[in-house]
BAKOLVEX-640045 format. One record per residue (C-alpha): x, y, z. Coordinates in steps of 0.2 Angstrom, whole numbers, padded with zeros to 4 digits, always signed. Example, Ala and Ser with C-alpha at 12.3 -4.5 7.8 and 13.67 -1.06 7.14 Angstrom:
+0062-0022+0039
+0068-0005+0036
//
This chain:
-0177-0190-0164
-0164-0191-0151
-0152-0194-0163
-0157-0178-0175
-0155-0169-0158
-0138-0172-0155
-0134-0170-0173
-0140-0151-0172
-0133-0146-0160
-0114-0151-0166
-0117-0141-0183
-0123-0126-0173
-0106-0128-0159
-0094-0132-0176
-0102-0114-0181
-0087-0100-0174
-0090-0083-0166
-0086-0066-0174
-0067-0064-0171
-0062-0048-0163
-0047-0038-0170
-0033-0033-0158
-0032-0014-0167
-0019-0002-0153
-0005-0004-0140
+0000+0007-0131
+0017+0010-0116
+0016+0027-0105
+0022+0030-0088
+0012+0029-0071
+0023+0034-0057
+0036+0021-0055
+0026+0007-0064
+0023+0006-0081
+0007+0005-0092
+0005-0007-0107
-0012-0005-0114
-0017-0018-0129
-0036-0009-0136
-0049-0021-0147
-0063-0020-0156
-0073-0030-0144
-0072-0038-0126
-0054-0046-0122
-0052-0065-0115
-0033-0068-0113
-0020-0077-0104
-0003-0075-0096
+0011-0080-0091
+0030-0075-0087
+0047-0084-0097
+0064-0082-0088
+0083-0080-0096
+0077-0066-0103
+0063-0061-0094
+0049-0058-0105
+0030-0055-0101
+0017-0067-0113
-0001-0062-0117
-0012-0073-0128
-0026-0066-0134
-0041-0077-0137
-0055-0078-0152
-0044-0064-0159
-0035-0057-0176
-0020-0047-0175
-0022-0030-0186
-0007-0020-0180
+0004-0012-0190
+0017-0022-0187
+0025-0037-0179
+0040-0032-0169
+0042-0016-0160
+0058-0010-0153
+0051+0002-0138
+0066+0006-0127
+0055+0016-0113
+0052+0011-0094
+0052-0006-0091
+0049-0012-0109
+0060-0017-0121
+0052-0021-0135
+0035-0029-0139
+0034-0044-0151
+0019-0049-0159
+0011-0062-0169
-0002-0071-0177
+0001-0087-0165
-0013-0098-0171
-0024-0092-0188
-0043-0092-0185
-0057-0098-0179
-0046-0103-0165
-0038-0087-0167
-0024-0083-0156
-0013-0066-0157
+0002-0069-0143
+0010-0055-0138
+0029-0055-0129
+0033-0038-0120
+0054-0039-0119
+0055-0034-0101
+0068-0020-0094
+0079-0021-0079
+0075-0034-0064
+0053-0036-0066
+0050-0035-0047
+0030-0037-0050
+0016-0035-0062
-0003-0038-0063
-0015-0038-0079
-0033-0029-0076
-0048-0028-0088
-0056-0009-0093
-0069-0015-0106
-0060-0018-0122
-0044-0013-0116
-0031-0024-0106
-0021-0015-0094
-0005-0021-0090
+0005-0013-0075
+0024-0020-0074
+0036-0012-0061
+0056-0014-0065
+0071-0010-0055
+0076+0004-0058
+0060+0010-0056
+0054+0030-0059
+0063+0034-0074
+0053+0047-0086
+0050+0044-0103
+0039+0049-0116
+0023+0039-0121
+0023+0027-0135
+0011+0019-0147
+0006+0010-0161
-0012+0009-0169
-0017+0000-0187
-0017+0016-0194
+0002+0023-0189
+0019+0017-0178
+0023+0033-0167
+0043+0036-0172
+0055+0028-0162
+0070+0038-0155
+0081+0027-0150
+0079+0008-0159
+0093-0009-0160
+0086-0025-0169
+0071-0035-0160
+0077-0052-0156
+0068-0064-0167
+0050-0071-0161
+0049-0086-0149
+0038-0096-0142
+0036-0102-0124
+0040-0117-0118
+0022-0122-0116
+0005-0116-0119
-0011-0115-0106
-0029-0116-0113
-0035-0121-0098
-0038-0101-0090
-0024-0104-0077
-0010-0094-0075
+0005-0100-0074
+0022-0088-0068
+0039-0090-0064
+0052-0081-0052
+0066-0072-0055
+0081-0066-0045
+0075-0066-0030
+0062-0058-0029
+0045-0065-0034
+0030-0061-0045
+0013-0060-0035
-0003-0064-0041
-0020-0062-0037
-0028-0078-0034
-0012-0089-0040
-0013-0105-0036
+0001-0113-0028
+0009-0129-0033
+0009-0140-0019
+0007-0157-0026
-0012-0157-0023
-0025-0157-0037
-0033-0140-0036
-0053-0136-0044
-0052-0128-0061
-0059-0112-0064
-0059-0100-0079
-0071-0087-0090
-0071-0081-0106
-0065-0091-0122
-0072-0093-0138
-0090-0089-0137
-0103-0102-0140
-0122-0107-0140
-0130-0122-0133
-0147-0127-0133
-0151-0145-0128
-0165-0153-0117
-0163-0171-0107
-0145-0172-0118
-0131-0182-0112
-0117-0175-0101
-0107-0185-0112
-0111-0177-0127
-0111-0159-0122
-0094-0160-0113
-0089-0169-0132
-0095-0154-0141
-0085-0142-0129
-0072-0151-0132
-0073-0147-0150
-0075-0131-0149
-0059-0127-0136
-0047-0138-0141
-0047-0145-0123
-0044-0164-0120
-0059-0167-0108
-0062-0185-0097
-0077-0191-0089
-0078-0206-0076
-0082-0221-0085
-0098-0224-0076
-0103-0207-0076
-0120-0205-0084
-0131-0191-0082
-0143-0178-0093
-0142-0157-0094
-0155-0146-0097
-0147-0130-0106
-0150-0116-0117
-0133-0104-0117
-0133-0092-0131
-0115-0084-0135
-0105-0087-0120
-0086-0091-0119
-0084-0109-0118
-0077-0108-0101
-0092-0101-0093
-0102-0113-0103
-0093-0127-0094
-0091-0117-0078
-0110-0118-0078
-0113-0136-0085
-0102-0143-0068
-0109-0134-0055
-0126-0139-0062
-0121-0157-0062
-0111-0155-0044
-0096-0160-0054
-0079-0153-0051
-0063-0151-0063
-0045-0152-0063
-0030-0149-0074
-0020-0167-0076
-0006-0160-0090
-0016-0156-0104
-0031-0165-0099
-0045-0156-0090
-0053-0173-0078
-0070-0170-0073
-0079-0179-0059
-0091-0178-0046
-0084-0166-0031
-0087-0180-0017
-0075-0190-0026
-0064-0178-0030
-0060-0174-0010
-0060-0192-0007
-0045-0193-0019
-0037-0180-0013
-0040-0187+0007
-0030-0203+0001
-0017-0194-0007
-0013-0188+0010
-0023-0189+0025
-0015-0172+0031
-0004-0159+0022
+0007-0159+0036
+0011-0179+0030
+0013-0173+0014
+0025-0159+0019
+0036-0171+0027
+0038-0180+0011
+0043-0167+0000
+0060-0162-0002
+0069-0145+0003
+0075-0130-0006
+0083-0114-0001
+0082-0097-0011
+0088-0078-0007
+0074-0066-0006
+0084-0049-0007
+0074-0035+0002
+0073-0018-0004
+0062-0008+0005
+0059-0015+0025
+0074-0023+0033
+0077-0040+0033
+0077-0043+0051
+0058-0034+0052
+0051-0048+0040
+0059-0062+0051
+0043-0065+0059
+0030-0060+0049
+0038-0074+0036
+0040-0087+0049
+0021-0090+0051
+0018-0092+0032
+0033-0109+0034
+0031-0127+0037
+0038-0135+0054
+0052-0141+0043
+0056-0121+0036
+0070-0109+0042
+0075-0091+0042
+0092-0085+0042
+0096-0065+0041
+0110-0058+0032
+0113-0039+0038
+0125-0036+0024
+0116-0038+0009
+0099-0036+0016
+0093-0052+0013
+0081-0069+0019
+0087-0086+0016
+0072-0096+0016
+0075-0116+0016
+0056-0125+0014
+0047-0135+0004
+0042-0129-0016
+0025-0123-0010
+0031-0112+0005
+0044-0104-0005
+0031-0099-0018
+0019-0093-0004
+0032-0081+0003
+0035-0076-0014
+0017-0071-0016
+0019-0062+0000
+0035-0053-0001
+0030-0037-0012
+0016-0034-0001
+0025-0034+0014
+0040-0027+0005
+0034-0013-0001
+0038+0006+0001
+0031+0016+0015
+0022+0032+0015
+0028+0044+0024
+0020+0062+0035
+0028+0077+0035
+0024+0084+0052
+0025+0104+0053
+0024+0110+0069
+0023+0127+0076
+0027+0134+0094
+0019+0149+0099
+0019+0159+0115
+0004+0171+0114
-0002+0186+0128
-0016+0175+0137
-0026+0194+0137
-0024+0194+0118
-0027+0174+0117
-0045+0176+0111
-0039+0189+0095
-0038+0169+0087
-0056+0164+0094
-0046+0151+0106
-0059+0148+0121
-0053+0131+0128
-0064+0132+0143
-0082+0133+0130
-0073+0121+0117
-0078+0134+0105
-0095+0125+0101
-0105+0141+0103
-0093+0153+0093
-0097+0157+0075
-0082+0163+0071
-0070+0154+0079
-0053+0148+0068
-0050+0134+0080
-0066+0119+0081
-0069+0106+0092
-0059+0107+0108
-0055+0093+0123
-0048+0097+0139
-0037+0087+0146
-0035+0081+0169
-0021+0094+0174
-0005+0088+0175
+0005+0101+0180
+0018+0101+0195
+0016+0114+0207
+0001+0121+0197
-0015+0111+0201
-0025+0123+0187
-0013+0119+0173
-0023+0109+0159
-0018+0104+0141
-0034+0108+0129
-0035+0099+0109
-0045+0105+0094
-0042+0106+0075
-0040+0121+0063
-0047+0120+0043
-0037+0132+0037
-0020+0139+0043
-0020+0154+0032
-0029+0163+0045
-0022+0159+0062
-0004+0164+0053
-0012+0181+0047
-0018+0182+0068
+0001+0180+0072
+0009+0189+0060
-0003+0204+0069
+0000+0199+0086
+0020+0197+0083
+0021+0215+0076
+0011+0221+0092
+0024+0210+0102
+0008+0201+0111
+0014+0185+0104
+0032+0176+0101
+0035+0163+0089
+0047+0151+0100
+0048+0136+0086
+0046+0129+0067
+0051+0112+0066
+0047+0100+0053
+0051+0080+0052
+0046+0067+0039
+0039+0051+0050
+0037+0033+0042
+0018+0028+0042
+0017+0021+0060
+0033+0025+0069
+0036+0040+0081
+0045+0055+0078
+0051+0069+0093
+0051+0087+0091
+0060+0096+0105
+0061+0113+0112
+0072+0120+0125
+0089+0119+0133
+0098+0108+0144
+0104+0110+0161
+0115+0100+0172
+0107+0090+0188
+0121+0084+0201
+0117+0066+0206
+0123+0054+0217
+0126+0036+0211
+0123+0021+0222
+0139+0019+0228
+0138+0038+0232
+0147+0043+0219
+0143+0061+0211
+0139+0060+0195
+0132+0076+0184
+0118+0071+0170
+0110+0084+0157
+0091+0085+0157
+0082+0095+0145
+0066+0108+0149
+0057+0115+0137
+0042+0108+0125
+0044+0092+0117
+0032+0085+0108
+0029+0067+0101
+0019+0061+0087
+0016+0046+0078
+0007+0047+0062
-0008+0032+0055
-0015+0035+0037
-0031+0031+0036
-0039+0026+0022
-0049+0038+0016
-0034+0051+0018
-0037+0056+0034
-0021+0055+0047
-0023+0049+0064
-0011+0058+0076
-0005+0051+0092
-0001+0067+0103
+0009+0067+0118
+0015+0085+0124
+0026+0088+0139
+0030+0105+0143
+0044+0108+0157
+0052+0121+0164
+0063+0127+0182
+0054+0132+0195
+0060+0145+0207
+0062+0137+0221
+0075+0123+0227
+0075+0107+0236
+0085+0110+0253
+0100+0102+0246
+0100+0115+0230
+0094+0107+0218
+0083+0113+0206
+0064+0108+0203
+0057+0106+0188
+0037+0109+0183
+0031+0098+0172
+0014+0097+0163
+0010+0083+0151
-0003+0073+0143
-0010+0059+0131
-0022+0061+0116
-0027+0053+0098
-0034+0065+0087
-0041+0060+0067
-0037+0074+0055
-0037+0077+0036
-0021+0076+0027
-0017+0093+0027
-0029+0099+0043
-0021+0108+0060
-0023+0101+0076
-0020+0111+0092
-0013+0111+0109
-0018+0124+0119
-0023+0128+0138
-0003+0130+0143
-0003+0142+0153
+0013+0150+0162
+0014+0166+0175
+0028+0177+0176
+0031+0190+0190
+0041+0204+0188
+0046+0218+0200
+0049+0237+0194
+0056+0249+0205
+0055+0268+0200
+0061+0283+0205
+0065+0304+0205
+0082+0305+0197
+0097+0310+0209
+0085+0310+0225
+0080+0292+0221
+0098+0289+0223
+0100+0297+0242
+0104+0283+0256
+0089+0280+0265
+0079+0295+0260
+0079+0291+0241
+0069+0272+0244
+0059+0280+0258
+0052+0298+0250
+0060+0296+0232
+0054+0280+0224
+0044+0265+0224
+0043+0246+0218
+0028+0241+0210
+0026+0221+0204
+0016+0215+0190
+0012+0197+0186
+0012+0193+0165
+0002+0178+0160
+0006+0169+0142
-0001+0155+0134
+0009+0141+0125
-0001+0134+0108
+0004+0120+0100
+0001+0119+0080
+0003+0102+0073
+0001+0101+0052
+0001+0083+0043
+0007+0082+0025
+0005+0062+0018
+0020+0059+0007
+0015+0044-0005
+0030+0035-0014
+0021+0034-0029
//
């Protein structure tokens, strides 16, 4: 009965899976990356990997039939060449390989799954080049402009069954993966999905036996310990034989690893222990292994910036040297650190967004300050019509003037406080003193300054005079965080100087100076302001009769008089973030 058993279920397994066909392929641009799409009837299980000298991207495409129009394309457009395909093996193992010519210097790529489409994203130097979209579908070849003879087909240099990627590097520069496993010398646990589909439906059968029949089915050369013997208890209906196996091992608390061609399975406990006497530490093995030294040519950051960032990711045995003139990192490591900075290099040289600070400086009558609903002392929590929101006063910083105070709050829209000043200018109750836009790196500091210079006379320590330039005016600093979910956090720091009308005894000027220190979060696009600057002026008018006003003596006594009026303006601070993406 037993016997009967086993028999049944090799028929079923020796039974193959409706093939998919592979039916479109598509290449369009995406900013400076571009998009090769590959659409099938059905769900996609593939593999990848990278061939060097030329570059050329492979993709096979399991349990599948090739139904394109055509085997070679000559595509010319973004960062493809041209797209060879074929019928690499004939079904029910059914493999359609697919070789993507690659154009210019392939500085990264990455494959992603979108239901019976594969999605594969490939960025080139030079990158951002428009061109028009491409595609081929089993029914009709989209006209190509611009053609040249597609090399003949080739195959790689090896072949991967085992659901493992496996990549190369190229000038420099390295490919990163998700989830790559790095070749250190160390056995590593297999993993994979997908894979011809298959069914099994067994009670109390041997491991043996099941791990024979999978064999079977994938083409995979599969070894047990010889004094393994255990049972499974499995009903898996239509599932790639990868996930069947997947399943099978973690039941049985077994573990699997690529040897060459040969996929060794045995139980984890062991599997760690042979790894332990392989090397008690990685820092032993480390010590064994042999040095290398590659160029990492940087593109984006400087090289000098990713000194140390780069440093942690080496061996005790690793160095770092900086060459300024070509922008470059020469890394000297063993194999496995080389391939981890690889992994980490696009991510950390990548480019930088960028925020495009407007600022706006505005000197408004404080009599006609609340024409734009500015209320600094309420916040503006209790006005329903308010353009500014929010509001937080700041301790008073002001020299000279204990009541000076810097205020903060957010505007929505700045259509309407520019329709406010546009009215308040023409009434000449408001003076527009400043405009200046900067573009800021994500994270750095820019200054915006408004004012003049003046000299100061200094004495040196040796008493020497010396004379040094000092500016008064308003000068504002900002350094720009993107958020996440778009927003911009701003880090504020206002200082508004200005001379003061009196003098030290030795004649030497003083200077009022109010400042403060704030973090404000704000959407892309948003205003936040300064306000709560407020500056006194007095002025003194003398009028009189014409002629008799003129009369010595008699004209200032009887004929005219002074009359002084103090004018009050308030300083408001408009800070506009625009996120610049460089893609």
């Amino acid at each position: 009965m037993r016997l009967l058993t086993v028999c049944s279920l090799l028929l079923l397994l020796a039974i193959p899976a409706a093939a998919y066909r592979v039916t479109d392929i598509s290449v369009i641009p995406s900013g400076d990356v571009t998009l090769v799409t590959l659409t099938a009837d059905d769900a996609i299980s593939y593999e990848r990997f990278l061939l060097t000298d030329p570059m050329r991207i492979v993709l096979d495409i399991g349990d599948a039939v090739h139904s394109l129009p055509s085997m070679d394309f000559s595509v010319n457009r973004g960062a493809i060449l041209s797209i060879r395909t074929s019928q690499y093996k004939a079904p029910p193992e059914g493999i359609v390989r697919i070789i993507i010519d690659v154009n210019g210097e392939l500085l990264n790529y990455n494959a992603s799954l979108d239901g019976n489409k594969l999605i594969l994203e490939i960025q080139t130097d030079p990158t951002g080049i428009p061109f028009a979209a491409w595609s081929a579908t089993s029914e009709y070849v989209q006209p190509v402009l611009t053609g040249g003879d597609v090399a003949p087909l080739s195959s790689p240099d090896y072949t991967t069954l085992s659901g493992q990627s496996v990549a190369t590097s190229t000038r420099g520069i390295r490919i990163s993966e998700i989830n790559r496993q790095i070749e250190d010398g160390f056995p590593v646990e297999w993993s994979g999905t997908g894979g011809r589909r298959i069914t099994i439906d067994v009670v109390d059968a041997s491991v043996r036996t099941v791990m024979r029949a999978i064999s079977d089915v994938s083409g995979m050369n599969i070894m047990l310990p010889e004094d393994y013997d255990a049972s499974v208890t499995a009903r898996l209906q239509n599932v790639g034989w990868r996930d069947a196996l997947t399943a099978i091992l973690n039941s049985q608390g077994l573990v699997a690893s690529m040897e060459g061609n040969v996929l060794r399975i045995l139980p984890r406990d062991q599997f760690y222990s042979e790894i332990s006497q392989m090397a008690l530490t990685r820092h032993d093995r480390e010590n064994l292994q042999e040095l290398q030294t590659e160029i990492f040519v940087i593109r984006y950051a400087t090289a000098q910036s990713l000194n140390n960032a780069l440093s942690t990711a080496l061996s005790d045995r690793g160095q770092i040297s900086v060459d300024d003139r070509t922008n470059s990192l020469i890394i000297t490591d063993i194999p496995y650190k080389l391939e981890e900075v690889g992994r980490l290099l696009p991510i950390l040289d990548s480019p930088t967004a960028q925020v495009m600070i407007e600022a706006k400086l505005v000197e408004i009558d404080a009599s006609y300050a609340n024409e734009m609903g500015i209320d600094w002392s309420l916040g503006n929590l209790s006005r329903t019509n308010a353009l500014v929101h929010g509001g937080a006063s700041s301790t008073g910083l002001a020299v000279g003037d204990p009541s000076g105070s810097f205020s903060f709050g957010t505007i929505t829209s700045m259509f309407d406080v520019n329709a406010v000043l546009t009215l308040l200018e023409s009434q000449n109750h408001a003076h527009i003193l400043s405009e200046p836009r900067i573009a800021i790196i994500d994270n750095m500091t820019g200054t915006v300054m408004s004012g003049k210079e003046i000299p100061l006379t200094l004495l040196d320590p040796s008493g020497n005079i010396y004379i040094q330039m000092y500016s008064v005016g308003v000068e504002l600093t900002v350094t720009p965080h993107i958020n996440a979910d778009n927003n911009v956090t701003l880090e504020l720091f206002p200082v508004v100087s200005e001379l003061s009308a009196e003098a030290t005894s030795s004649n030497q000027p003083i200077i009022l100076t109010q400042s403060a220190n704030t973090t404000l979060m704000i959407d892309d696009g948003a205003t936040a302001v300064i306000g709560g600057i407020m500056r006194s002026k007095q002025t003194t008018v003398r009028r009189a009769i014409p002629i008799l006003g003129s009369i010595p003596l008699l004209g200032d006594l009887l004929f005219s008089y002074n009359s002084e009026r103090e004018e009050s303006t308030e300083l408001v601070i408009f800070v506009t973030p625009h996120i610049i993406r460089p893609y």
